[in-house]
N, C-alpha and C positions, 0 to 999 in steps of 0.2 A: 553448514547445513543446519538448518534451525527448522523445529518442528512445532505448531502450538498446538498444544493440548486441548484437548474437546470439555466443556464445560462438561459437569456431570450430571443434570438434566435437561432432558434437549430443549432447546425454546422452538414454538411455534415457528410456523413461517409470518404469520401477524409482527410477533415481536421483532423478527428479525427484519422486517419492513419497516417498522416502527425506526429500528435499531441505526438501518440505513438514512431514514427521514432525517433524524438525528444527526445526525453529521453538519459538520460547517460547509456551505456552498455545494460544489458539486450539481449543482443541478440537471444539467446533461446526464452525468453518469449516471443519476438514481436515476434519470427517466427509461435510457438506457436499457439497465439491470431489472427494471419494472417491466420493459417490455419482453425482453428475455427470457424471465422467469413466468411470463404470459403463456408466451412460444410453446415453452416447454413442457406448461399446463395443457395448455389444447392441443398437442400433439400427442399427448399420454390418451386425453381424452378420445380423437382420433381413431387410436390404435385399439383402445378397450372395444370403439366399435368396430372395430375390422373393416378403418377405412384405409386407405393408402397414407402414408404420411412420406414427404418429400425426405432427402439423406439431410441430415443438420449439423451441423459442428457447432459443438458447445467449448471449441477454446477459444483462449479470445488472445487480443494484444492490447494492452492498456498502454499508451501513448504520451509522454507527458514529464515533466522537469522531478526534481527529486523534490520528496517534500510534501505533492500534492494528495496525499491519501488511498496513493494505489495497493499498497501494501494491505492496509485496512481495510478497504471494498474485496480485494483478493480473498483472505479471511473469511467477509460477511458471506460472499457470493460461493464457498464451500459449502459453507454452512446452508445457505440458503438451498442450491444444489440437494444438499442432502434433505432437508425440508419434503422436497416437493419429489423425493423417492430418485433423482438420478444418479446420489452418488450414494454406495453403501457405509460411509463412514464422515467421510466429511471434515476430515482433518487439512490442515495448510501447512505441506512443506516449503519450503523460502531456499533457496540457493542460486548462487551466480556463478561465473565461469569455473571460479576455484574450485567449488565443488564438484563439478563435476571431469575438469581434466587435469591431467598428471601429466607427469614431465618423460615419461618411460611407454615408449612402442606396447600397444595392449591394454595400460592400466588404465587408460581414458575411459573403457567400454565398461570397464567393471566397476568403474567408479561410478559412472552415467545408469549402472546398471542398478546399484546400490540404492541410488536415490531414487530410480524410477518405482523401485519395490518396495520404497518406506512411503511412498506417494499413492499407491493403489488404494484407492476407495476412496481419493480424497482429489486436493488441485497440487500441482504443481508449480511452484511460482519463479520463475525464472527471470530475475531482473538483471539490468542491464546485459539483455541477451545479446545484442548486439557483438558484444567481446566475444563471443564464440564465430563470428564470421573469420572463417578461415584470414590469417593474415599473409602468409604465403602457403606453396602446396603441401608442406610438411605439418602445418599448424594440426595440432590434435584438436581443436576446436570443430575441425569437420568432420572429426570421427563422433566427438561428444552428439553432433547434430545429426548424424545418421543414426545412429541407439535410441535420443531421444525419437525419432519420426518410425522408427520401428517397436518402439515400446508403445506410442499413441496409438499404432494400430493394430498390435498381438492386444490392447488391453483398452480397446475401445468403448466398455461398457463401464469400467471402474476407474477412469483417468481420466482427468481434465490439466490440460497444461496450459498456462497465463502466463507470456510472454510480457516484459515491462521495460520500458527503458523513453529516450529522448527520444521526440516523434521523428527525426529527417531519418536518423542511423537505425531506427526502428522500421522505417517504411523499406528502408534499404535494404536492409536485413532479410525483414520478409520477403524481397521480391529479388532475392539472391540466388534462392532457391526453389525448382517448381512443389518439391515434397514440402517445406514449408507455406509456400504463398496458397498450396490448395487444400490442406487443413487452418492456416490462419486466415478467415477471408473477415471476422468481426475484430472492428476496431472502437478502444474507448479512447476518448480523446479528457485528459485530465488539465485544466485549464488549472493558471497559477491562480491563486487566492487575491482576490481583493482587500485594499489596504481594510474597507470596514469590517473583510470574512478575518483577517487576520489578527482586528484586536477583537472580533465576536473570540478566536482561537484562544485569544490569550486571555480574557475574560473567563471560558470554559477552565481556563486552569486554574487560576485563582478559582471557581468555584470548587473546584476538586481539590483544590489543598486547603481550603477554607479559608484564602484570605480576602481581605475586603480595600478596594481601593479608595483613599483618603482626600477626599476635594481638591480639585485641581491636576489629580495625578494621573488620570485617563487620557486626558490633550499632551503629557510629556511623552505616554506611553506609547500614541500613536505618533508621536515622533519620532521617538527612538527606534518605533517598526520601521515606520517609511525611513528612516535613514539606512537601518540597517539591509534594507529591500534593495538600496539604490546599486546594489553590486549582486545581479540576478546570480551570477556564477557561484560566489561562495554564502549567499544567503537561506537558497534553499526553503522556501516557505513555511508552513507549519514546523517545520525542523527549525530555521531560523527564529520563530516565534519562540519556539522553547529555549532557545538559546538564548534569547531576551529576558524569557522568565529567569533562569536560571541565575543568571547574570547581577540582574533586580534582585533575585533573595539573598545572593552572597554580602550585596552592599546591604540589604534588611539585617542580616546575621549580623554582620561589622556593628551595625547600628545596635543594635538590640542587645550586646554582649559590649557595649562598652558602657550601659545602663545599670547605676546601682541597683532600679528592682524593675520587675517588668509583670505587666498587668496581661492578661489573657486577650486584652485587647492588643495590646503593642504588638501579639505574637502573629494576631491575623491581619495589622494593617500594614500597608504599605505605601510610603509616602512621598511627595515629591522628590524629599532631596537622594531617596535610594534610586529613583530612575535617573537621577542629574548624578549619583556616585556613576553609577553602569556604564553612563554616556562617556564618564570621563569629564564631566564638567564641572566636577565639584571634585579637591582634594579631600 
């Protein structure tokens, strides 16, 4: 159970638009999350004039391979929620099945219970929800899913819950059960990263660590991407980029510590032969 902490002055809903813009690729999703948080505006609006507004459900199911940034939109889209006055706090709890069920008759409900009341006033993000479909009639996985669909709606004015996982076990999931499939009825679909979003990805980090890549070495780097891409199961996208980075600075380190003296530049570049160490093509 992992909780992130609310910055400690709130940003606008501008910035936090801004903040979404920001992101690598995504396109759909932001459009999405723009339209959403439209919805949710004119339906406030709506109601201040004592017009009818239709019932709406603001949870959602984010759809999509590990890696693609769902975790992050989840996050922004609390935040943003809380922005535009629908949630009173706006914090993002994160848990998957572990967290919420136990191996002991009862302790599922008060586990599920647990998290459902560290989550009031904010989202709850529940990835790879799928693992919770019952696996046979004993599985406590179906008690976890009846507490959560009874907490969604004892607390339907302070809780938003955000389902995440692979789209086929995700559609499946949802349409397992009717107390799920008629509170989950909005889907995001998170499309994997393109080879040029994923070295935009790995550029964004080098910008954030301050390094600078040294001629020649962005054509290795997008190779070492798409190599390491060519195996979608354990590459995992933006996760796999980082795993690239990671990889590239251990052979920089190697490099840079076996250097009698090292200039403030060596410390931010990065050079061919540390992507050709990473690859393994260089001893």
């Amino acid at each position: 159970l992992e909780e992130t902490p609310l910055p400690e002055s709130e940003p606008t809903l501008e910035e936090l638009l801004a903040e979404l813009d920001g992101l690598c690729g995504l396109e759909q999703v932001k459009q999405d999350v723009k339209s959403l948080i439209n919805l949710v505006k004119v339906r406030r609006l709506r109601e201040e004039a004592g017009l009818p507004v239709p019932p709406m459900s603001l949870h959602l199911v984010f759809l999509g391979n590990p890696g693609t940034g769902k975790t992050t939109v989840a996050r922004l889209l609390a935040r943003l929620y809380h922005a535009i006055g629908v949630l009173p706090k706006g914090q993002l709890v994160e848990v998957d099945r572990s967290g919420l069920v136990a191996g002991f008759v009862g302790q599922t409900a008060l586990k599920t219970q647990e998290v459902l009341q560290s989550a009031l006033g904010g989202v709850l993000f529940l990835d790879e929800a799928y693992a919770l479909a019952p696996a046979s009639p004993t599985d406590y996985g179906r008690e976890a899913i009846e507490v959560l669909l009874k907490g969604m709606e004892d607390h339907r004015k302070d809780l938003v819950v955000i389902v995440a996982g692979y789209s086929q076990l995700m559609e499946k999931f949802i349409h397992s059960n009717p107390g799920l499939e008629s509170r989950f009825n909005r889907f995001l679909l998170f499309e994997d990263y393109s080879p040029d979003e994923m070295l935009a990805i790995f550029r964004m980090q080098c910008k954030k660590g301050c390094y600078q890549l040294a001629e020649g070495t962005e054509e290795l780097v997008r190779d070492y991407i798409n190599e390491e891409n060519g195996d979608p199961e354990t590459f995992g996208n933006a996760r796999g980029v980082r795993n690239c980075f990671e990889h590239i600075l251990v052979a920089q380190n190697n490099r840079l510590a076996a250097m009698e003296s090292v200039t403030k530049d060596d410390l931010m570049t990065i050079i061919p032969d540390d992507v050709l160490y990473a690859r393994g093509k260089l001893d």
